[in-house]
N, C-alpha and C positions, 0 to 999 in steps of 0.2 A: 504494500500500500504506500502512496504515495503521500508526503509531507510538506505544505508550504510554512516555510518561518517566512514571516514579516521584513521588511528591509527595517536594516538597520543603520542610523545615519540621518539625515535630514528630510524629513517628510514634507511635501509642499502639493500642492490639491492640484496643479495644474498639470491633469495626465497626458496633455499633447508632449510632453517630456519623461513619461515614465518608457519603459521597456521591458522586454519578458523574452526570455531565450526558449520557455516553457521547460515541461519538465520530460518533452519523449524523449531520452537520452537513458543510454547503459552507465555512461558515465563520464568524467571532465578527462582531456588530455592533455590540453595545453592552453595557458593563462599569458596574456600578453599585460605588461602594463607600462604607463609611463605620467612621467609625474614630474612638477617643478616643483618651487619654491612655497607656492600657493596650495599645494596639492596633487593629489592625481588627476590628471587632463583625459584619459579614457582608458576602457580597458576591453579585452575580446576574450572570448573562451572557445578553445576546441572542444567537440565532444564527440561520445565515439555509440552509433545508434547501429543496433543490427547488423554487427559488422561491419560500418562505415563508417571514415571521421565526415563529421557535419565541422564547417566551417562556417561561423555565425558573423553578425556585424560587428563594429566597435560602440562601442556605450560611452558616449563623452565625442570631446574634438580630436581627430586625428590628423599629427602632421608627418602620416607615413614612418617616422622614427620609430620603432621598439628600442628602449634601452633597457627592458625586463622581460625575462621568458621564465614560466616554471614549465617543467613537461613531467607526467603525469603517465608511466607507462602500464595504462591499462590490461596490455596481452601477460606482462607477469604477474596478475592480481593485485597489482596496487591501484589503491583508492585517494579520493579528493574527502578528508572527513570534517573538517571544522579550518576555522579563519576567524585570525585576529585582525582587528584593526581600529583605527584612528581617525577622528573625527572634529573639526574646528564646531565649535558652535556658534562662533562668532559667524562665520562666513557660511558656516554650512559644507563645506566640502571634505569629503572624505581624504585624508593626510597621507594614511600609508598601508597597507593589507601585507599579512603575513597569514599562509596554504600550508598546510599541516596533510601529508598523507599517513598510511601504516607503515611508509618507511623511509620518509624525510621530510625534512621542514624546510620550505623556503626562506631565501633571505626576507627584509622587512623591504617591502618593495614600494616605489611611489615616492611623492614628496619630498624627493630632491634633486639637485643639479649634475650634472657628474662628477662633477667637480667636490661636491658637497660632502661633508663627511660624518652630516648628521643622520643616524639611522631612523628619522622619522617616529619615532615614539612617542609624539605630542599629538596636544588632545584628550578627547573624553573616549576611553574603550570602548570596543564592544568585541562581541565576539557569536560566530555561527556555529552552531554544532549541537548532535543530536543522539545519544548515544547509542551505539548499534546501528547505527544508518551511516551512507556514505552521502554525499551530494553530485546529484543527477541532473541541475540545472541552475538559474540563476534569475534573479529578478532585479527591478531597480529604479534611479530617478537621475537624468544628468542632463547639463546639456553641453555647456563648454568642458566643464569639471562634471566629478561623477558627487552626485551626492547621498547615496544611500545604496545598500546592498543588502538583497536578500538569496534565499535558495531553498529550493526542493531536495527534498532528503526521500532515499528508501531505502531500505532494510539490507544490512549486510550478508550477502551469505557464510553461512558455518558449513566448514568442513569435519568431518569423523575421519579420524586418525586413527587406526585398525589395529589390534593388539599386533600382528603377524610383522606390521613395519616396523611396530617398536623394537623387535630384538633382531628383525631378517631373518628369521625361520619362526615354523609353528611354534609359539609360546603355550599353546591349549590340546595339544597332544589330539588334533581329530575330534576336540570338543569337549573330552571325558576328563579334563583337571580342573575341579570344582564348579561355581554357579553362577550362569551368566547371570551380572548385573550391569543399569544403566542409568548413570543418574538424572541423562538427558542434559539439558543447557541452561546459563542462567546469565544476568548482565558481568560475573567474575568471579573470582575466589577469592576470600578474606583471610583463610587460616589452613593449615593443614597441618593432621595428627598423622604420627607413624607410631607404630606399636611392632617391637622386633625382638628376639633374640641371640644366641648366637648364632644361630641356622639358618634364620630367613625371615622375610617379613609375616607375621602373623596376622594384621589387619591395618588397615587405614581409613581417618575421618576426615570428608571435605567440609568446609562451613563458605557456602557459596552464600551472594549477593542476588538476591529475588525484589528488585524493585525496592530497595533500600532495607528489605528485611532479611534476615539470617535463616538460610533451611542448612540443616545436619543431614547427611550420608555417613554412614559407617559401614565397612563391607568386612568379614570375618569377624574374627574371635581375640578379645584384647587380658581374657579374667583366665589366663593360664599360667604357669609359675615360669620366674623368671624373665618377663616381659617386660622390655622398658619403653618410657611411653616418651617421646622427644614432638616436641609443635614449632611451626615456622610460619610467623604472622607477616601479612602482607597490610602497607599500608594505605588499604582499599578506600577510593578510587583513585587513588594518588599513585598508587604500583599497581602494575598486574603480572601475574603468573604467566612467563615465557615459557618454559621448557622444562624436562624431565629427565635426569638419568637414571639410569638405573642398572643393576645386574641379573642376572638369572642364571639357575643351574637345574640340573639334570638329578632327580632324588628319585627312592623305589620306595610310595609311601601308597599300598593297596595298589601297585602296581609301578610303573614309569611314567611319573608323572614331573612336570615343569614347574619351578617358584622361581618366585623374587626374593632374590637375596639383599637388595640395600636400594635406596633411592633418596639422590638432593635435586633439588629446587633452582630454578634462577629465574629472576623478576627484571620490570624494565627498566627498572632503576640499574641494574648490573649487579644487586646481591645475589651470593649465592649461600644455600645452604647449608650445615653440616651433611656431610654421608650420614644416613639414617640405615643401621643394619648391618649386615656383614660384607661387605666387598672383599672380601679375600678367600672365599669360597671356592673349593674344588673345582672347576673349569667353568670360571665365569662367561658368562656371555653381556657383553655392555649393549644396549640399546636406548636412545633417547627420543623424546616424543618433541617435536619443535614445525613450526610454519614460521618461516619469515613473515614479518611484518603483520604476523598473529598473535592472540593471548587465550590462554586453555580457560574457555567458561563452562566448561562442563569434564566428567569421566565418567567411562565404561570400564568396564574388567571383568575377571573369572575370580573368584575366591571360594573358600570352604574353610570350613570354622577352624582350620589348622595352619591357611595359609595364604594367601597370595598368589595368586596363579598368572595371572594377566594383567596388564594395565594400558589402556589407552586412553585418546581425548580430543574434543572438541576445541575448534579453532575456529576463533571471529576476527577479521582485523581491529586493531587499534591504534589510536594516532601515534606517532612518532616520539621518543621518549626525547627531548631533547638533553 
């Protein structure tokens, strides 16, 4: 479903000056802008519809110059997510815009000379963005100068991250090492428990983010002797949960069956973990769960009340940690 936010920026009633890119677009590729002293003078957006770039107008006065490009390379899954920017109120014109995709941030672009070595950061803020959505088009108000910006947002796709990638061979032995579970997906991860001994991992709890509230998943068994119970708090929504490593081995537990031996964390802040478990286990196997320019809001896995079998997970873009 599709989303329109409001422009943000100067609002004025006389629509023979407004404009609208609309919103049938897959998604943005590339952002032209140019900008003096006064502000940014116009700006254009590529976008990429059905397999095609759409080449749109300029919004503002154009004197053929680009002195600002961001490009946007939508065939590797990167997205256009949120924009900051800068606003005179005195004059009304927008000062300088800074493009945020899942795996970089443009410079602050706009509102100066070339010569100029002010990075534009004056002004009253604002900022577009819509969590779980990308931006699929753009709206607005300009005529010589651009004076207000809005955009259409729709829903990111989530990708599932398959136990069997995590390690590169069957981790679930044909199905029969423990009990499929799923926790399905949420807006992120807040916390995560590991419960292990020396042998392997015994159970783990996610504490995912549900629309500003806390839901618990716990998958095995944590009330056995000898279990130590280790937590790795994320400081949601300021971090999020990038990737997953982890080990596994080959055990004969009512037959040949697959565990997890140890598993750490890394967030987009750049923390990582302790190793949680045993990594030094009889012929490890390393596998880690990770998407570029993704963050894990959700897990699946195989467990049984003695262990840990599988672990995989859900991937959403999210903006660019700077």
């Amino acid at each position: 479903m599709t989303q329109r936010l409001e422009a943000e920026g100067e609002k004025n009633p006389q629509t023979q000056y407004n404009w609208d890119d609309g919103s049938d677009h897959d998604g943005v590729t590339k952002i032209y802008v140019r900008g003096d002293r006064e502000g940014i003078q116009f700006i254009k957006f590529g976008y990429v519809g059905t397999g095609q770039l759409i080449d749109e107008s300029f919004h503002g006065f154009s004197n053929q110059c680009f002195t600002q490009m961001f490009e946007i390379n939508h065939a590797d899954n990167e997205y256009l997510l949120s924009i900051d920017g800068y606003y005179n109120e005195t004059s009304g014109v927008i000062q300088a815009l800074q493009f945020k995709t899942n795996m970089k941030t443009s410079e602050m672009m706009g509102g100066k000379d070339d010569d100029d070595d002010d990075d534009g950061e004056t002004g009253t803020k604002f900022s577009l963005g819509c969590n779980g959505h990308k931006i699929i088009g753009f709206h607005g108000y300009a005529e010589k100068t651009l004076y207000s910006l809005g955009a259409y947002f729709t829903s990111l796709p989530i990708t599932k991250l398959e136990y069997k990638d995590s390690a590169k061979r069957e981790l679930y032995d044909n199905g029969n090492s423990g009990y499929l579970w799923d926790d399905g997906t949420f807006q992120g991860v807040r916390k995560v428990y590991v419960y292990y001994d020396g042998l392997y991992i015994r159970c783990v709890r996610f504490e995912y983010d549900n629309g500003g509230k806390v839901e618990s998943r716990e998958h095995g068994v944590k009330a056995l002797s000898d279990v130590q119970e280790r937590e790795f708090v994320l400081d949601y929504p300021n971090e999020s949960l990038m990737s997953v490593k982890g080990t596994s081995t080959r055990v004969y537990i009512e037959g040949d069956r697959t565990v997890i031996t140890s598993l750490s964390f890394k967030t987009s802040k750049g923390r990582t973990s302790p190793t949680f478990g045993n990594e030094f286990c009889r012929s490890p196997v390393e596998f880690e769960l990770e998407k570029k320019g993704c963050a894990i809001v959700g897990f699946h896995g195989r467990s049984a009340y003695y262990a840990l079998h599988a672990l995989g997970a859900y991937f959403s873009p999210v903006p660019h940690a700077q």
